[in-house]
Biopython code that builds the backbone (N, CA, C, O; Angstrom):
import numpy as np
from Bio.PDB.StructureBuilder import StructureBuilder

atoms = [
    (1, "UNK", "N", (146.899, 119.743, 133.860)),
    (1, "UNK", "CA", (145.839, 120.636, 134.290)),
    (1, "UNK", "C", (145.820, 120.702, 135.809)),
    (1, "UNK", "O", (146.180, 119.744, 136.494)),
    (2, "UNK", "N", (145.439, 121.726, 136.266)),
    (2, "UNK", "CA", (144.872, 122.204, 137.831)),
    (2, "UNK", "C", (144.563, 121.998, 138.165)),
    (2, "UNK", "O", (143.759, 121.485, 137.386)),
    (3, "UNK", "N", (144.127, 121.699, 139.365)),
    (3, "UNK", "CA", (142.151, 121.633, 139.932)),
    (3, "UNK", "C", (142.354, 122.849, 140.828)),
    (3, "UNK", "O", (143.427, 123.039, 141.401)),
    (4, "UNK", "N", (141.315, 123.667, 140.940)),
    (4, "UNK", "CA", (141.217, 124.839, 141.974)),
    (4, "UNK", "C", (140.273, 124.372, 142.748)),
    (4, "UNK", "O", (139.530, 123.434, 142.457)),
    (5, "UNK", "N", (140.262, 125.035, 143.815)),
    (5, "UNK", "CA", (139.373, 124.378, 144.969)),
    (5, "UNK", "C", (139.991, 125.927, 145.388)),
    (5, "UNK", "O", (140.935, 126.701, 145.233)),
    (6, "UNK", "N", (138.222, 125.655, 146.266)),
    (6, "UNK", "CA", (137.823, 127.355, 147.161)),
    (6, "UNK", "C", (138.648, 127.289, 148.322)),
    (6, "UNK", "O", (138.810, 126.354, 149.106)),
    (7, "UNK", "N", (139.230, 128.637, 148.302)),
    (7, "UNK", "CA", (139.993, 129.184, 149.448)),
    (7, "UNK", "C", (138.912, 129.779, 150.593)),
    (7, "UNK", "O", (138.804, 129.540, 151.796)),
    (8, "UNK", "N", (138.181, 130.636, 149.712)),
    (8, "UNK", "CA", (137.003, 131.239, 150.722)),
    (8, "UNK", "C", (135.994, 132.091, 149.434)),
    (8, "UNK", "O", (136.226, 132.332, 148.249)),
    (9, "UNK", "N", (134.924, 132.353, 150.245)),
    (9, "UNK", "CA", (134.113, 133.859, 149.874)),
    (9, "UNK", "C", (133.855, 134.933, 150.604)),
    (9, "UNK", "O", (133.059, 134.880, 151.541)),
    (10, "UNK", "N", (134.300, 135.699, 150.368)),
    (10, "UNK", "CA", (134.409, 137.221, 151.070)),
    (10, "UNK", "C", (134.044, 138.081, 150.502)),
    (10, "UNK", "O", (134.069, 137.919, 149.282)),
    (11, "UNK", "N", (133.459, 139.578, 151.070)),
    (11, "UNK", "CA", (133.061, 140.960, 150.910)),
    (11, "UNK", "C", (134.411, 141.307, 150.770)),
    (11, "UNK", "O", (135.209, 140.948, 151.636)),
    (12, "UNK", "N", (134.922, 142.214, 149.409)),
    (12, "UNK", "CA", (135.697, 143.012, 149.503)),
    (12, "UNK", "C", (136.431, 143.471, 151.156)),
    (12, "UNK", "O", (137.632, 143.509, 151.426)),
    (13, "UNK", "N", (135.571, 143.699, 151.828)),
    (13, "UNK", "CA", (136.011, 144.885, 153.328)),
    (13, "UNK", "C", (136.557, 143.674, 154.268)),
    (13, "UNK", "O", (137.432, 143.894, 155.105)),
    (14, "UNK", "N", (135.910, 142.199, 154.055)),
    (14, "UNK", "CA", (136.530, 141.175, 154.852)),
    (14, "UNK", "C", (137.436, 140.601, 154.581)),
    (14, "UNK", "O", (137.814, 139.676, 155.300)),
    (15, "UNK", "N", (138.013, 140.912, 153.590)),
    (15, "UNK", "CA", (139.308, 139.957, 152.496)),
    (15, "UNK", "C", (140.556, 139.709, 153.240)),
    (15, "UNK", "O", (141.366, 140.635, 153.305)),
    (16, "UNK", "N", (140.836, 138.519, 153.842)),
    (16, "UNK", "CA", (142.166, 138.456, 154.297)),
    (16, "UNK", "C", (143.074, 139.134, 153.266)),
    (16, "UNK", "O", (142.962, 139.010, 152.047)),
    (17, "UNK", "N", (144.202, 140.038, 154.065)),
    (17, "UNK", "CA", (144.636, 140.637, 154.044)),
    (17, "UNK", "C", (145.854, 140.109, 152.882)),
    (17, "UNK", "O", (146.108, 140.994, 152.065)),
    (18, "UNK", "N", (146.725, 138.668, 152.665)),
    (18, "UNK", "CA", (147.052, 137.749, 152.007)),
    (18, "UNK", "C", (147.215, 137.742, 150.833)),
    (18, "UNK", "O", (148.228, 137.642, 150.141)),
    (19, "UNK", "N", (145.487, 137.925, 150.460)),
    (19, "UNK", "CA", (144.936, 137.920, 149.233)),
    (19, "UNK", "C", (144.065, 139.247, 148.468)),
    (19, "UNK", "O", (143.188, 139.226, 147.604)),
    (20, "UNK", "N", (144.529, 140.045, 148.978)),
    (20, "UNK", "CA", (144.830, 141.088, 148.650)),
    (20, "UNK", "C", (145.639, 141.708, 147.480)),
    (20, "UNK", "O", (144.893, 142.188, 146.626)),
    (21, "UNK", "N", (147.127, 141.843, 147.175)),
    (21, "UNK", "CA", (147.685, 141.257, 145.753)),
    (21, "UNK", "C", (147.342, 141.306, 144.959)),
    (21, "UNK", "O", (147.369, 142.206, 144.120)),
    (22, "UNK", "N", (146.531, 139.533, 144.969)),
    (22, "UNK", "CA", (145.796, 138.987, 144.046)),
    (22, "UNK", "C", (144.238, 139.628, 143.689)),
    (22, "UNK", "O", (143.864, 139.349, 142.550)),
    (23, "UNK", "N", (143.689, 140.099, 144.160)),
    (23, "UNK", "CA", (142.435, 140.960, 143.888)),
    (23, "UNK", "C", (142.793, 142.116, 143.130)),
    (23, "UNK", "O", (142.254, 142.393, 142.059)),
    (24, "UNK", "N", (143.774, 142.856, 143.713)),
    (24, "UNK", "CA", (144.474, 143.963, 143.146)),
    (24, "UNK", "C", (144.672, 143.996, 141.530)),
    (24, "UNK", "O", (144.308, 144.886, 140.761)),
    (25, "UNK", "N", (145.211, 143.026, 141.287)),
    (25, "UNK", "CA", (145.604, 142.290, 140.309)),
    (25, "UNK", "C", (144.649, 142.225, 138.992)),
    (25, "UNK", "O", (144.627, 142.854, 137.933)),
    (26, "UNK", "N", (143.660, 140.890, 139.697)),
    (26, "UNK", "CA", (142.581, 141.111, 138.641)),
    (26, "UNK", "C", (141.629, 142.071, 138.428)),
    (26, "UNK", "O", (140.877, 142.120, 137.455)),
    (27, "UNK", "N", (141.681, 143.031, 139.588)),
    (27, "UNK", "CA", (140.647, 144.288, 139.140)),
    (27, "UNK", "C", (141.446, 144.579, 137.963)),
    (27, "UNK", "O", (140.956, 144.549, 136.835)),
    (28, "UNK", "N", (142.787, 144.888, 138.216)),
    (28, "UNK", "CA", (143.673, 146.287, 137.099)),
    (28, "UNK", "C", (143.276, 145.369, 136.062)),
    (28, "UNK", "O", (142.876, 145.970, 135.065)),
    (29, "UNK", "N", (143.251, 143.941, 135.950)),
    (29, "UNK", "CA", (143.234, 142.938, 134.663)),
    (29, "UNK", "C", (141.871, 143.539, 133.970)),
    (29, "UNK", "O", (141.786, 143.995, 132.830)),
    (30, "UNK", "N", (140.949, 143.438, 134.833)),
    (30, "UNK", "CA", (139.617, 143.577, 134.443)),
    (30, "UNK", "C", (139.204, 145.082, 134.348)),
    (30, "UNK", "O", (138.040, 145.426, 134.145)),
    (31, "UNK", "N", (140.132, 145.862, 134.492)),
    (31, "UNK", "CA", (139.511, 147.014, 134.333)),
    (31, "UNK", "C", (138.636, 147.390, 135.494)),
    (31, "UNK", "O", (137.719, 148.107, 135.092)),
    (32, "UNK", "N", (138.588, 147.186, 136.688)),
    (32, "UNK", "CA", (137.388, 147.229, 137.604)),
    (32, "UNK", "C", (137.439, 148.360, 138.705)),
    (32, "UNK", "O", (138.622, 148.673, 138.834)),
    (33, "UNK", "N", (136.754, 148.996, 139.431)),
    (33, "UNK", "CA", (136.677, 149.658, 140.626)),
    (33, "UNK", "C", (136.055, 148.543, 141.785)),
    (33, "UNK", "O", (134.972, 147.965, 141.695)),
    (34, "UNK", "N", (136.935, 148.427, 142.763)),
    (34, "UNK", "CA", (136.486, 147.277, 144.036)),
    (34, "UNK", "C", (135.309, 148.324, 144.822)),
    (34, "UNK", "O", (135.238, 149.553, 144.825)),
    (35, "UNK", "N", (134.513, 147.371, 145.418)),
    (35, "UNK", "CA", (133.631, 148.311, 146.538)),
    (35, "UNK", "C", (133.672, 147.863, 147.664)),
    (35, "UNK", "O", (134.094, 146.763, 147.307)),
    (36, "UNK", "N", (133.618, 147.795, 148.417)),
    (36, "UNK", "CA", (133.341, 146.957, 149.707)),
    (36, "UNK", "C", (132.587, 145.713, 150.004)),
    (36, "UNK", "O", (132.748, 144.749, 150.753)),
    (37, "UNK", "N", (131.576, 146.152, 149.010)),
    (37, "UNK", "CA", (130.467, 144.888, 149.295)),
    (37, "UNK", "C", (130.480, 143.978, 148.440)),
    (37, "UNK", "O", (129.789, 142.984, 148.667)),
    (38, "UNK", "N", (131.241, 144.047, 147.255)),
    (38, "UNK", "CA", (132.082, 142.988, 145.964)),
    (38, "UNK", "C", (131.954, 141.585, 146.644)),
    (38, "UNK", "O", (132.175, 141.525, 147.854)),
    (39, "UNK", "N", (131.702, 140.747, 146.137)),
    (39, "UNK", "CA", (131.953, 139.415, 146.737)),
    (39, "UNK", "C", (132.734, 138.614, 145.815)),
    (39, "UNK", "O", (132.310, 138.365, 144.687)),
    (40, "UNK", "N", (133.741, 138.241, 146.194)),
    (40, "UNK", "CA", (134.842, 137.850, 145.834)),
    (40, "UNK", "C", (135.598, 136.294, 146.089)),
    (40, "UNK", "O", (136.537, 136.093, 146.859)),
    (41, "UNK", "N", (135.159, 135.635, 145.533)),
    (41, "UNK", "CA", (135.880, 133.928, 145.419)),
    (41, "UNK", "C", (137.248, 133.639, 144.838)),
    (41, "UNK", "O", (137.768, 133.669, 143.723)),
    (42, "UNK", "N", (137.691, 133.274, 146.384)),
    (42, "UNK", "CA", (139.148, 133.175, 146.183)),
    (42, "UNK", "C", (139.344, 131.226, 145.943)),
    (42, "UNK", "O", (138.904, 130.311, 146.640)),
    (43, "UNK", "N", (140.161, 131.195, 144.700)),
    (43, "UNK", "CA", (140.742, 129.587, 144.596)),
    (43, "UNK", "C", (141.679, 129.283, 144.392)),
    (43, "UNK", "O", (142.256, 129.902, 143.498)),
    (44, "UNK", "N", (142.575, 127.914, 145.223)),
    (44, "UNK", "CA", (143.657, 128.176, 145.353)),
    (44, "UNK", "C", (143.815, 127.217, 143.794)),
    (44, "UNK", "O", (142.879, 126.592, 143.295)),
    (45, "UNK", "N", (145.098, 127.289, 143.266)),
    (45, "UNK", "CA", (145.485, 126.643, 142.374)),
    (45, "UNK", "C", (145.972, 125.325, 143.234)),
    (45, "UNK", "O", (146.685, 125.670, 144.176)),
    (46, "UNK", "N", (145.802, 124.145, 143.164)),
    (46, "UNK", "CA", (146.474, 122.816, 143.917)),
    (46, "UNK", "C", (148.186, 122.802, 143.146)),
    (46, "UNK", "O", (148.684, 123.187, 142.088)),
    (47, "UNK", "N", (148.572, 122.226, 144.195)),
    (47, "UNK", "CA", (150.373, 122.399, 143.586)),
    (47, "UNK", "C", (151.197, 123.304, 142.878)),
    (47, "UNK", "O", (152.067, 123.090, 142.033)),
    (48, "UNK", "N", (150.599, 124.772, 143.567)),
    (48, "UNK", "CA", (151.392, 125.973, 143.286)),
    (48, "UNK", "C", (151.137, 126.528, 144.724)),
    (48, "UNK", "O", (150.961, 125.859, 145.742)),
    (49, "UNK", "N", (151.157, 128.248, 144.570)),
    (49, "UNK", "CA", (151.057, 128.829, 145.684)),
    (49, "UNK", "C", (150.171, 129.819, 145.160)),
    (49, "UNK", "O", (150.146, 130.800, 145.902)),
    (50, "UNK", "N", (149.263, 129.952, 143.924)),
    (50, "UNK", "CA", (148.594, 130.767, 143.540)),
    (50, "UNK", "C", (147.344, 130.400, 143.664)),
    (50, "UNK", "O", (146.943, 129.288, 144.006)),
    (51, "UNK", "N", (146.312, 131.937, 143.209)),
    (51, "UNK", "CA", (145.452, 132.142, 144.039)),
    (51, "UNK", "C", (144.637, 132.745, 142.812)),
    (51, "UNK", "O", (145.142, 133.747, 142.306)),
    (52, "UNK", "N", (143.187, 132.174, 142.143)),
    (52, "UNK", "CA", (142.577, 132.720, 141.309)),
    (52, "UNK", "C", (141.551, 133.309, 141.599)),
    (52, "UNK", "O", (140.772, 132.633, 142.271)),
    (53, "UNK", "N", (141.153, 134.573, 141.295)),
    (53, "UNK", "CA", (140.048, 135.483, 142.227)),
    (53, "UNK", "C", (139.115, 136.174, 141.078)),
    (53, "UNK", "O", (139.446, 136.853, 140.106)),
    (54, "UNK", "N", (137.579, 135.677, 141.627)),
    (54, "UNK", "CA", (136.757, 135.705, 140.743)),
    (54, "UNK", "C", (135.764, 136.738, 141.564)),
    (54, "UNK", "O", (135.512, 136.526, 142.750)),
    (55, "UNK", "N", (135.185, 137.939, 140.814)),
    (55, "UNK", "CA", (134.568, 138.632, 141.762)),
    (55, "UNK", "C", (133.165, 138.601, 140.638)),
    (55, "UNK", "O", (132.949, 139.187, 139.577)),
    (56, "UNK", "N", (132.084, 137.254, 141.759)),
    (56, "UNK", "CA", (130.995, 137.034, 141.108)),
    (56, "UNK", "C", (129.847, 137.248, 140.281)),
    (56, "UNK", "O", (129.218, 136.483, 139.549)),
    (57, "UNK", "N", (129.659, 138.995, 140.686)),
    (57, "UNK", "CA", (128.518, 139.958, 140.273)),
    (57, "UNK", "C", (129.419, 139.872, 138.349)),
    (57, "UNK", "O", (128.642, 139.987, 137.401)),
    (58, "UNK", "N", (130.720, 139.707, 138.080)),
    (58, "UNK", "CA", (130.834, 139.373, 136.603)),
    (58, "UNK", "C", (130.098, 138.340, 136.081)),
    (58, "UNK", "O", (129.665, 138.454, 134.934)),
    (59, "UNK", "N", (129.885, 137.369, 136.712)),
    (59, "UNK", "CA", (129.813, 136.226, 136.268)),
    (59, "UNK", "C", (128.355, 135.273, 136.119)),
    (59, "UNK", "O", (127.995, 134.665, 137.127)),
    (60, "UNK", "N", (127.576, 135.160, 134.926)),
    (60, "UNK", "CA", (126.163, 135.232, 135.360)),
    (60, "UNK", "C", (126.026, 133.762, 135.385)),
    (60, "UNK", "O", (125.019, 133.505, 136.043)),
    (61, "UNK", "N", (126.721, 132.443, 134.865)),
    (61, "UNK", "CA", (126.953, 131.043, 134.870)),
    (61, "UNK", "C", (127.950, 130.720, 135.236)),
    (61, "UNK", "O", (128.945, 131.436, 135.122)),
    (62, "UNK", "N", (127.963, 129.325, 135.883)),
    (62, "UNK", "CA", (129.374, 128.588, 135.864)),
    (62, "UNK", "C", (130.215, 128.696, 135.010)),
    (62, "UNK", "O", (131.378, 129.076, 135.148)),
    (63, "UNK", "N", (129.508, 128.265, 133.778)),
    (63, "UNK", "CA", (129.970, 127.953, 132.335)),
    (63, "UNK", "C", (131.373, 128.992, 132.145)),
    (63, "UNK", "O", (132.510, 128.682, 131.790)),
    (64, "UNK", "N", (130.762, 130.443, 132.562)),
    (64, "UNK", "CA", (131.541, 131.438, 132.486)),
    (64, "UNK", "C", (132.842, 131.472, 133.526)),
    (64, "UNK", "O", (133.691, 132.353, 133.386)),
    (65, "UNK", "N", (132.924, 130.761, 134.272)),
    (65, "UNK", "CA", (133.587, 130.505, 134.911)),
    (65, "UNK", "C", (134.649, 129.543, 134.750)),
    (65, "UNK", "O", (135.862, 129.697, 134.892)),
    (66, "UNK", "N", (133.711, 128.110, 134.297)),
    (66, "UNK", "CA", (134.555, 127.221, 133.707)),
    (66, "UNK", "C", (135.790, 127.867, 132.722)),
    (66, "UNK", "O", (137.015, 127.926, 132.827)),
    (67, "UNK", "N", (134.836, 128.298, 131.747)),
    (67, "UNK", "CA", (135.686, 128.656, 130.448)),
    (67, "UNK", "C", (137.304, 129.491, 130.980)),
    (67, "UNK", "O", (138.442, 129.148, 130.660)),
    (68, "UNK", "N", (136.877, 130.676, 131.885)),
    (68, "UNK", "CA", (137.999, 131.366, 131.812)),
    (68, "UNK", "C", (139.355, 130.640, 132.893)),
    (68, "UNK", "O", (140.435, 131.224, 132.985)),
    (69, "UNK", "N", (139.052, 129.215, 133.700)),
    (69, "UNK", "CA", (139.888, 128.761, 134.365)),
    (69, "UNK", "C", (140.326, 127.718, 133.522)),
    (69, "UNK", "O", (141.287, 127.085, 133.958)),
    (70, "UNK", "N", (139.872, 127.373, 132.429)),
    (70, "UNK", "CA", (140.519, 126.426, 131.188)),
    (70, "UNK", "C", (141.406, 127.270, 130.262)),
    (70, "UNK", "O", (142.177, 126.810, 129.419)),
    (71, "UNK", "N", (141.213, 128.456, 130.507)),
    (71, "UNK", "CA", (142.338, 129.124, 129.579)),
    (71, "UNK", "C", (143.461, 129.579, 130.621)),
    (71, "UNK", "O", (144.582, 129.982, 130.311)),
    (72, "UNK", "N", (142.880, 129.422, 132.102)),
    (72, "UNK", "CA", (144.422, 128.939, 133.257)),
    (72, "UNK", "C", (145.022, 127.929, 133.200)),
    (72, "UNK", "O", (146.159, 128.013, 133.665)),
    (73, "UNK", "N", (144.655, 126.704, 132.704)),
    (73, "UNK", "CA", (145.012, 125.495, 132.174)),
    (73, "UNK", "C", (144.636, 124.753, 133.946)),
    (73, "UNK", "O", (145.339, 124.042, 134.664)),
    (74, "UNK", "N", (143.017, 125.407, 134.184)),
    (74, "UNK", "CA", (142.875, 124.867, 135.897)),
    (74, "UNK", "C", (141.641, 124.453, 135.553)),
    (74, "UNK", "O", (141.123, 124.696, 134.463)),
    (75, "UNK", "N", (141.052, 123.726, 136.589)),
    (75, "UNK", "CA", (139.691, 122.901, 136.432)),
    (75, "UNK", "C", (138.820, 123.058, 137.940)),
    (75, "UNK", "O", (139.432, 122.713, 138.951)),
    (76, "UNK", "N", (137.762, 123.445, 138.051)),
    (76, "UNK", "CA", (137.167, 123.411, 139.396)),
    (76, "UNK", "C", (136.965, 121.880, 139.739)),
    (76, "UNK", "O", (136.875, 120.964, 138.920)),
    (77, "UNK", "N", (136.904, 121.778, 141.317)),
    (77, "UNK", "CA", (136.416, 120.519, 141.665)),
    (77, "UNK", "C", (135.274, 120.662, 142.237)),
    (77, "UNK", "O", (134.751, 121.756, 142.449)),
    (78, "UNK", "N", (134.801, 119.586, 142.529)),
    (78, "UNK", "CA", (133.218, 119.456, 142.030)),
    (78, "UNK", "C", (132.697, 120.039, 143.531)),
    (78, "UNK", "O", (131.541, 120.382, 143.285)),
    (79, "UNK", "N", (132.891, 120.258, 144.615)),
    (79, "UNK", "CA", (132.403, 120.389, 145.717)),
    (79, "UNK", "C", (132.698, 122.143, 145.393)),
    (79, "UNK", "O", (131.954, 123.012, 145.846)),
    (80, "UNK", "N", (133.537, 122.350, 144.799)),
    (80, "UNK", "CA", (133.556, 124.077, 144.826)),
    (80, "UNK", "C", (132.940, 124.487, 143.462)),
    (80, "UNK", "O", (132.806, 125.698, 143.286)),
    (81, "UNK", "N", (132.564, 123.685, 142.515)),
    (81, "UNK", "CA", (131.547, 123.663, 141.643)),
    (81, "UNK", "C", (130.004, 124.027, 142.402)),
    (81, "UNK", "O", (129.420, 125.092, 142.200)),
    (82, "UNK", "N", (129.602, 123.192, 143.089)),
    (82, "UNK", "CA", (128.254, 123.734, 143.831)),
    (82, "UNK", "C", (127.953, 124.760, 144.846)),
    (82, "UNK", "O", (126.816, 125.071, 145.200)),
    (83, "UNK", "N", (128.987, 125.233, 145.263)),
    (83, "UNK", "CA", (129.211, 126.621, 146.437)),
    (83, "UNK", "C", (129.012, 127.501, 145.490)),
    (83, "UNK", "O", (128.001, 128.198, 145.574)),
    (84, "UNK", "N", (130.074, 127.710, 144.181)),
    (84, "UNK", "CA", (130.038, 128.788, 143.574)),
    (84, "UNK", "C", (128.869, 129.133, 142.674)),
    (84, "UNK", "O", (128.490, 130.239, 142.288)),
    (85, "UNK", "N", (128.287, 127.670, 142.383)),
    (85, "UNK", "CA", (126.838, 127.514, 141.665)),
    (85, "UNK", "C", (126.085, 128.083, 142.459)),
    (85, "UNK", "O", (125.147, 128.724, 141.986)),
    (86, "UNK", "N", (126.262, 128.024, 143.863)),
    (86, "UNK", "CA", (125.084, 128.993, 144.715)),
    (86, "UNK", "C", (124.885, 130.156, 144.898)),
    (86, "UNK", "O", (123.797, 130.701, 145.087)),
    (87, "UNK", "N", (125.981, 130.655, 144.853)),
    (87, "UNK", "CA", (126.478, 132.276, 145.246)),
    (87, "UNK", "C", (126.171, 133.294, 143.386)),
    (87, "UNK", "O", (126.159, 134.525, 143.374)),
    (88, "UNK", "N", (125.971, 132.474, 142.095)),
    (88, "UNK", "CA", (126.336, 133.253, 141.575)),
    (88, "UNK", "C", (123.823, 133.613, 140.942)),
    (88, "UNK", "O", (123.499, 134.547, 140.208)),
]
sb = StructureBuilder()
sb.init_structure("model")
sb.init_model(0)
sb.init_chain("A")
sb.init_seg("    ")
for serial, (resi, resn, name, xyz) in enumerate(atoms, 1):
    if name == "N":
        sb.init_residue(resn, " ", resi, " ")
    sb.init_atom(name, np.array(xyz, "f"), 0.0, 1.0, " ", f" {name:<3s}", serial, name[0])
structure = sb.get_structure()
């Protein structure tokens, strides 16, 4: 298993440029239209080079969160457990 740990949180319009891609990505996954003001939690996967991107206004619990990074076979760590507990 993984552990992800936060890269950052950003507005759509502030998104290093990087991680970009990867947003791209999971909108088309999710079916989504980006806006500017989207707020968007980027995590890195530990011992890869990937990048899991969660754009919060989906997400109304952790729980929901948990669940879909256990079917990444990734696990949050606990300090980016309570950031993202704040923001959502």
């Amino acid at each position: 298993m993984f552990i992800a740990t936060l890269g950052g949180i950003f507005k759509f319009k502030d998104l290093p440029e990087e991680y970009g891609p990867y947003v791209q990505f999971k909108a088309t996954i999710d079916n989504r239209e980006i806006s500017d003001d989207d707020e968007i939690a980027i995590l890195d996967i530990t011992g890869t080079d990937s990048h899991h991107v969660l754009f919060l206004d989906a997400y109304d619990n952790i729980d929901q969160i948990n669940e879909e990074l256990k079917e990444a076979d990734a696990k949050i760590n606990h300090t980016t457990l309570k950031i993202l507990g704040g923001h959502l």
